[in-house]
C-alpha positions, -999 to 999 in steps of 0.1 A, spaced: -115 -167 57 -112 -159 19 -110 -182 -8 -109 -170 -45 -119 -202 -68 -109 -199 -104 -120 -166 -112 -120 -153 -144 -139 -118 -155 -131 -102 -185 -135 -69 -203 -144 -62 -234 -137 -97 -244 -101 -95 -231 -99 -118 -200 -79 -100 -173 -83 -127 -147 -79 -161 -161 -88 -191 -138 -76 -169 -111 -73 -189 -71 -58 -178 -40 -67 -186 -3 -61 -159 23 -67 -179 59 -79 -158 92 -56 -134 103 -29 -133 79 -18 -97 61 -14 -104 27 -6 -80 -1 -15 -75 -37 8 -64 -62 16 -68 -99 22 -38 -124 -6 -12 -126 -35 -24 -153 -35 -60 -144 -62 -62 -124 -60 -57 -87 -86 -35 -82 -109 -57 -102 -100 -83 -78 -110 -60 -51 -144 -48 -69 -152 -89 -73 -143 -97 -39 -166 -68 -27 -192 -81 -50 -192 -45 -70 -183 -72 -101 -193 -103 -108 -171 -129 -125 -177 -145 -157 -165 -177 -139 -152 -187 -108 -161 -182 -72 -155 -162 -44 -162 -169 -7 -161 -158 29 -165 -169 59 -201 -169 72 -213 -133 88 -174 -123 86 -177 -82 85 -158 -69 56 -148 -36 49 -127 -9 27 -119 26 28 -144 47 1 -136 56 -32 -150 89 -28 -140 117 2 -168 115 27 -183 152 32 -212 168 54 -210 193 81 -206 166 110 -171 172 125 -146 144 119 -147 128 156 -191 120 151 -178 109 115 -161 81 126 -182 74 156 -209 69 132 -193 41 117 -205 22 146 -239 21 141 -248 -4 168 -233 21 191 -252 51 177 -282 31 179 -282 16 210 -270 57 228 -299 69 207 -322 46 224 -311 52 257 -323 86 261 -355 76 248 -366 38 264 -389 35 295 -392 1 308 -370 -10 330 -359 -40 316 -349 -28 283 -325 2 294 -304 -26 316 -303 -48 283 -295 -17 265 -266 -4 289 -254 -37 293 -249 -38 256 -231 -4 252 -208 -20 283 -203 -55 262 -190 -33 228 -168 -6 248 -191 20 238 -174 41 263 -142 40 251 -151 42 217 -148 86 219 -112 74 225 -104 51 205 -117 76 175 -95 103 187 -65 81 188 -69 71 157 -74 102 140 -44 115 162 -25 87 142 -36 105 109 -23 135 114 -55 154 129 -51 171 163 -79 173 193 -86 205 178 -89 193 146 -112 163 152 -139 190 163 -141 211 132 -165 199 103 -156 175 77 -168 200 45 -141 226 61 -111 199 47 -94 192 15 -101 158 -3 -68 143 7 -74 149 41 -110 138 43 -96 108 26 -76 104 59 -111 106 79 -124 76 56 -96 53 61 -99 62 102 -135 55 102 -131 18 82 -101 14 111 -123 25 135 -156 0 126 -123 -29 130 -142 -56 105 -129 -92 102 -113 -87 69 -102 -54 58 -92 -50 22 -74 -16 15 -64 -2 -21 -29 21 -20 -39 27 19 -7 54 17 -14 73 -16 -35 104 8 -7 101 36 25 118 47 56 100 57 45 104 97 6 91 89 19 64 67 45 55 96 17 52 121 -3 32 101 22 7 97 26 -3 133 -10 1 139 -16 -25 109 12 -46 120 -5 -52 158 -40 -50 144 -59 -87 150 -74 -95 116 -72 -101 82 -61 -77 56 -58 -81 16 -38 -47 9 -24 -35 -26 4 -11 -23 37 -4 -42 50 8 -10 74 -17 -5 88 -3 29 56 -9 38 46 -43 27 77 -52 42 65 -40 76 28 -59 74 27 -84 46 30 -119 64 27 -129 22 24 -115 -11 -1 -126 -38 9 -118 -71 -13 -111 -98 6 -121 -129 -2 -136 -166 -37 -132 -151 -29 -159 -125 -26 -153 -89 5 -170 -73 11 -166 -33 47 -165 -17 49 -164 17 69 -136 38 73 -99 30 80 -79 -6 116 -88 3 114 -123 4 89 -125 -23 111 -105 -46 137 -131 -37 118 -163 -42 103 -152 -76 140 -143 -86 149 -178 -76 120 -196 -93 126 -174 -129 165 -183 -128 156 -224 -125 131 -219 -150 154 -203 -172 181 -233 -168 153 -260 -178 139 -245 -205 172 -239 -217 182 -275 -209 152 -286 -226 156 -264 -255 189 -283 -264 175 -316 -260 148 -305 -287 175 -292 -309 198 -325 -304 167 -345 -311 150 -325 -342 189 -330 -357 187 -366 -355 157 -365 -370 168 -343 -397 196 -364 -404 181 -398 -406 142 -395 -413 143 -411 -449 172 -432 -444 160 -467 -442 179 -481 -414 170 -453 -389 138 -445 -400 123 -466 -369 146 -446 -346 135 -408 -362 100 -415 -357 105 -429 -319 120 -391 -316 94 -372 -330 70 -389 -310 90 -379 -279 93 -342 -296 54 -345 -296 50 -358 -259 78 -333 -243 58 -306 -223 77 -272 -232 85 -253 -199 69 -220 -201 93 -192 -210 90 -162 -182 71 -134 -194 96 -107 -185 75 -75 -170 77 -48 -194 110 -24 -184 102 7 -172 126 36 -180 138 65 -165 169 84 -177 178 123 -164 199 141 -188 231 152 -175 233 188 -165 263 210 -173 285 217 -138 276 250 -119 297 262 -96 285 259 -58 260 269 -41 233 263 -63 213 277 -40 217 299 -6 192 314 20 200 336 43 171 344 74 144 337 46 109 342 60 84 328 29 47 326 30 15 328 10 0 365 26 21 393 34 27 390 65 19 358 78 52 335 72 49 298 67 85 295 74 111 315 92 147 317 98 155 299 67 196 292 68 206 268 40 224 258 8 221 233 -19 251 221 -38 254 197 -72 259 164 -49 232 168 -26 202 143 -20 181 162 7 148 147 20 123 162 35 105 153 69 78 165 90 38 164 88 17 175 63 6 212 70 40 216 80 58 235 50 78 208 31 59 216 -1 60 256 7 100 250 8 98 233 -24 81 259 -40 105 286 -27 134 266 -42 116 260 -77 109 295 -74 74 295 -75 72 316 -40 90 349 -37 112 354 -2 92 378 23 120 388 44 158 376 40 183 369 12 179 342 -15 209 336 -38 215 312 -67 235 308 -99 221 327 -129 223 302 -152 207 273 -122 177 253 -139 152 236 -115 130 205 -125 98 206 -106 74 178 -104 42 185 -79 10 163 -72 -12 180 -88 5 188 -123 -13 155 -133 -48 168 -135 -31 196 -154 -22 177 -190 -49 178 -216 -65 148 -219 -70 156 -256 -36 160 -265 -7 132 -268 29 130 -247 46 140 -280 22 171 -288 29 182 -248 64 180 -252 66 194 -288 49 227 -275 77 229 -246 109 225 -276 95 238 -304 129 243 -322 138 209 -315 136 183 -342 109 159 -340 133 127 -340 151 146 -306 117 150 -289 107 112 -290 146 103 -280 134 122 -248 107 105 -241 126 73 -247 139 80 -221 112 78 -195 97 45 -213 75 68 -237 85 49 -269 65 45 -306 29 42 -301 31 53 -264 39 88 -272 16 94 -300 -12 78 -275 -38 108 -260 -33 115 -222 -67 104 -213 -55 68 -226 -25 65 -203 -19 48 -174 -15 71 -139 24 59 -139 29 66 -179 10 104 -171 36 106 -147 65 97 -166 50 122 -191 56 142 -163 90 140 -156 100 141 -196 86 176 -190 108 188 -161 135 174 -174 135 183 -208 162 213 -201 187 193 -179 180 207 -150 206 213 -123 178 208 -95 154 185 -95 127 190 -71 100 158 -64 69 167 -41 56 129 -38 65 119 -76 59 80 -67 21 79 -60 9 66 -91 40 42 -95 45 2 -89 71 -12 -74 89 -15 -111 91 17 -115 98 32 -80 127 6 -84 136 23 -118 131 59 -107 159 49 -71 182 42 -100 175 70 -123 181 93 -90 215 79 -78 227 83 -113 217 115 -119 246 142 -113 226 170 -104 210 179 -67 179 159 -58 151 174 -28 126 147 -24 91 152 -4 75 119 -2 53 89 20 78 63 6 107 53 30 127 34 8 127 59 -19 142 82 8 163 58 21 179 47 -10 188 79 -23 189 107 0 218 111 24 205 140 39 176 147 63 156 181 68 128 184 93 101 209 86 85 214 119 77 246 138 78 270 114 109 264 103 136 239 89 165 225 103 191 194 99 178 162 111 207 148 132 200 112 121 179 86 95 146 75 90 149 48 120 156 75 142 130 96 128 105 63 131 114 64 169 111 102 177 75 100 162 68 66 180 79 82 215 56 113 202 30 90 196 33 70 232 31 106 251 3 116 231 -20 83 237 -7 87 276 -20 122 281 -52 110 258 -57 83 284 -48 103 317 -80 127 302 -98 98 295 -92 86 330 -102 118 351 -138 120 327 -142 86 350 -158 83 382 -132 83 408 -131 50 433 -116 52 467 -81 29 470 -92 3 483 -125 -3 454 -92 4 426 -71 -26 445 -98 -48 446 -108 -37 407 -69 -49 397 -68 -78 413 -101 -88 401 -86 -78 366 -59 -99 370 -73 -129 381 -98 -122 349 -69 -111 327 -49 -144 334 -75 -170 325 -85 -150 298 -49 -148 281 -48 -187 288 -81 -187 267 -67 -166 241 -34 -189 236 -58 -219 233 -80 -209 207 -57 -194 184 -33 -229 190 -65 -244 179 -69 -223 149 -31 -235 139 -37 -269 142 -71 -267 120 -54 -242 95 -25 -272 90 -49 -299 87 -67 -280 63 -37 -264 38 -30 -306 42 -64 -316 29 -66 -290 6 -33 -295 -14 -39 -333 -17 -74 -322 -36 -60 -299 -57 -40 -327 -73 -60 -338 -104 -47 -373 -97 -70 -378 -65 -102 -370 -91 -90 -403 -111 -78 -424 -83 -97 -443 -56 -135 -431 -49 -135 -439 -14 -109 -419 -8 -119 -391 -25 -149 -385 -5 -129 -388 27 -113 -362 15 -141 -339 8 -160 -351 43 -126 -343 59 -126 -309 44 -161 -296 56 -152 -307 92 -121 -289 88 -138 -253 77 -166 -261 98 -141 -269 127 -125 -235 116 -155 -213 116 -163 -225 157 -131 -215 165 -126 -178 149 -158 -179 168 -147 -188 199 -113 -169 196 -130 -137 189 -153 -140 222 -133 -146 243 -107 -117 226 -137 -89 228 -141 -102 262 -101 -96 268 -97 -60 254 -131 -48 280 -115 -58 305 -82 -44 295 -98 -11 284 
């Protein structure tokens, strides 16, 4: 479906793919990751043919649709259902001609059409999707203009869902969602028939929908096959047995450059030092590992306080007089605690932050807490607030200005902002190092709290690792609003859902949570449908019996269909990884002719052989889901 053929592209001289080759086959989920800066966006860019390599090719199967999500927030004053209706332009087309043909002929061609592409069903399968986002029926009628960039990122990702191309490459798919969207868009990706080239440092995630990981490392791509998990464990593996030969093979050198040493203008061994030097010059050094560079986070220790931090009694909070976010607010936070937040966006979690940070005033209630409680808050946005201008040391020196200079860059030691890194201006630093910058602010107090509304999204997998650790050995209280499951899951042992208006316990963890939303999910899609269903003609009993059984008797053959072609896109997908690993051996090239042109013939009936049947398998699968629909 994909191949990537020794890519290289550089910038400014400095090559940031090098000889670069990876094959992604039809219908496997593959994701992308490797620290931020090395490149995977690039990738994306070349693949979409925004870039074009210094070297190298890339290509795709023939007329396969590709697609990705836009950079920029769609806007206009259509509402959000026509939006991603419009992605289908066939469909618009085709309805747009409708009203407007005459001859006969053409409007059956042109309704048979709309029936062959489920233009029907296509209202509902729009609304489920965007129901999957996070936008209600109501919701999916307003205008696009009248939403927030995050959430008319949300309508851009449903629409590129929506158009369902052949190979659909998505770039942090998570970053605009809450923990509910990014939950639904898991399982949807994880049933969805294509292929998918994803980068994300959501490992939760890639676990879920990776079927393999490329890795974009020393400007090489390497592919493991299985999830983050497995990949993380293989390229642990393959590290420690590189480690033991090179070290065995550094000893040997060492053994044999003493012999050497020792006897090189002694007569009688001369012969003997020079047959070792030769087989110094011939031994092919294993590579040492290029260990990733560490990323550090450290939270002060903050002086004991004696409990409750923080207590709310009846707290009604909001951002009008009058018009409460959140009610009945009964709650307390204590040094040991590791609360995370649930529920959708909209819903208050970030309103509830605020009011602990104390950056929202109680309407109605009691709020008490320690006089002497500090609170370290880190919100989305305080990003775009740092001058660019200015450098991580200058930010923090205007925040402890009777601190000594030499205590100031200690601090940002500790969040991985060392030497030339602090003195570096904002504008110059990575998205992760701005938000380690970030969190050397908050933190620069030792605060008792620390509050986190989604502090992971401009992270890799590195350093969400580093920041679970930082957390559980941090010894103050830690409330955590975020997408990522396994940041919650590895360090929060408490649960609050924000729903309703209010906020309560959440009797359970995030698999429970998974499974309320999926049963919410299932009841939503089953009243969408039972709506769907009565906007239908009606048929008498006996026109519906004979319909199902005529379904059936379709369905059956159809299924048998199904499980042929894609056992015939197996077979050809062996035969081919086959064919292909015995021509990427150099030693074929200098071997037998003959059988090197075998080879190649063998090779374009294979991806010939390969094309015919996606072909085939997706015919007969649009067929399947019309009759099914």
């Amino acid at each position: 479906m994909l191949h990537v053929n020794d890519i290289t592209y550089r910038i400014a001289g400095r090559p940031l793919l090098e000889q670069a080759t990876f094959a992604l086959p039809a219908f496997h989920k593959a994701g992308l990751v490797g620290p931020n800066g090395s490149g995977k966006t690039t990738l994306m860019r070349l693949i979409l043919g925004e870039l074009q390599a210094d070297d190298g090719s890339i290509s795709l199967r023939p007329r396969a649709r590709v697609a990705t999500v836009a950079q920029e927030a769609p806007d206009g004053s259509r509402s959000l259902i026509e939006c991603v209706l419009a992605t289908d332009t066939e469909r618009a087309s085709l309805l747009e001609e409708s009203e407007t043909a005459t001859d006969p002929g053409r409007i059956a061609d042109v309704h048979t059409r709309l029936s062959d592409i489920d233009a029907y069903t296509a209202p509902t399968r729009a609304a489920s999707i965007l129901s999957g986002l996070g936008f209600s029926d109501p919701a999916q009628q307003e205008r696009l203009d009248s939403f927030s960039g995050g959430w008319r990122m949300r309508v851009a990702l449903a629409a590129t869902l929506f158009a369902n191309p052949d190979i659909l490459l998505l770039d942090e798919p998570t970053n605009h969602l809450d923990l509910e969207a990014s939950l639904w868009l898991e399982n949807h990706l994880k049933t969805w028939r294509g292929t998918i080239l994803m980068i994300s440092h959501d490992r939760t995630f890639l676990n879920a929908v990776a079927t393999e990981i490329v890795h974009l490392e020393e400007r090489k791509l390497v592919r493991y096959v299985g999830n983050y998990d497995q990949f993380e464990k293989t390229r642990r593996e393959r590290q420690e047995l590189n480690a033991k030969l090179r070290s065995r093979q550094v000893a040997e050198r060492q053994h044999i450059q003493s012999f050497v040493d020792r006897f090189r203008y002694k007569a009688s061994k001369a012969r003997q030092a020079q047959s070792r030097l030769k087989m110094l010059e011939r031994m092919e050094p294993v590579a040492a590992h290029m260990v990733d560079r560490t990323v550090k986070f450290d939270f002060p220790i903050p002086n004991p306080l004696s409990p409750p931090l923080v207590l709310l009694d009846e707290v009604e909070v909001g951002y009008e007089p009058g018009k409460p976010i959140l009610r009945g607010l009964d709650m307390r936070i204590d040094m040991d605690d590791r609360i995370g937040l649930l529920g959708a966006n909209g819903n208050g979690k970030s309103t509830l932050a605020k009011l602990f940070a104390g950056r929202l005033k109680p309407e109605n209630g009691k709020l008490q807490k320690s006089p002497k409680l500090k609170v370290g808050y880190f919100a989305q946005h305080q990003i775009e607030d740092l001058t660019l201008g200015q450098t991580a040391f200058e930010h923090l020196r205007a925040m402890m200005d009777k601190e000594q200079e030499h205590k100031i860059r200690a601090h940002l030691g500790k969040f991985g902002l060392e030497g030339q890194r602090a003195d570096t201006e904002v504008s110059k630093l990575s998205g992760g190092e701005k938000a380690r910058l970030i969190f050397s602010m908050i933190s620069r107090e030792a605060p008792h709290v620390l509050l986190l509304d989604e502090p992971t999204n401009h992270l890799d997998v590195d350093a969400r690792e580093a920041l679970v650790h930082a957390l559980n050995a941090y010894e103050g209280a830690v409330m955590l609003v975020s997408h990522d499951a396994h940041l919650l899951e590895a360090t929060c042992d408490r649960l609050w859902l924000v729903d309703n208006g209010t906020c309560r316990d959440f009797d359970g963890d995030l698999k429970d949570y998974t499974k309320l939303l999926l049963d919410q999910r299932k009841a939503e899609r089953k009243e969408l449908n039972q709506k769907s269903s009565k906007s239908q003609p009606q048929l008498s009993k006996k026109e519906q019996r004979k319909q199902r059984a005529a379904q059936r008797v379709e369905s059956s053959g159809l299924q048998k269909s199904i499980r042929d072609a894609e056992k015939k896109m197996e077979s050809i997908a062996k035969d081919l990884h086959t064919v292909e690993t015995k021509l990427s051996d150099p030693a074929v090239y200098d071997g037998d002719e003959k059988e090197l042109i075998i080879l190649q013939g063998r090779h374009k009936t294979l991806k010939s052989d390969m094309g015919h049947a996606e072909e085939a398998w997706l015919a007969v699968s649009a067929v399947a889901e019309t009759e099914q629909a």
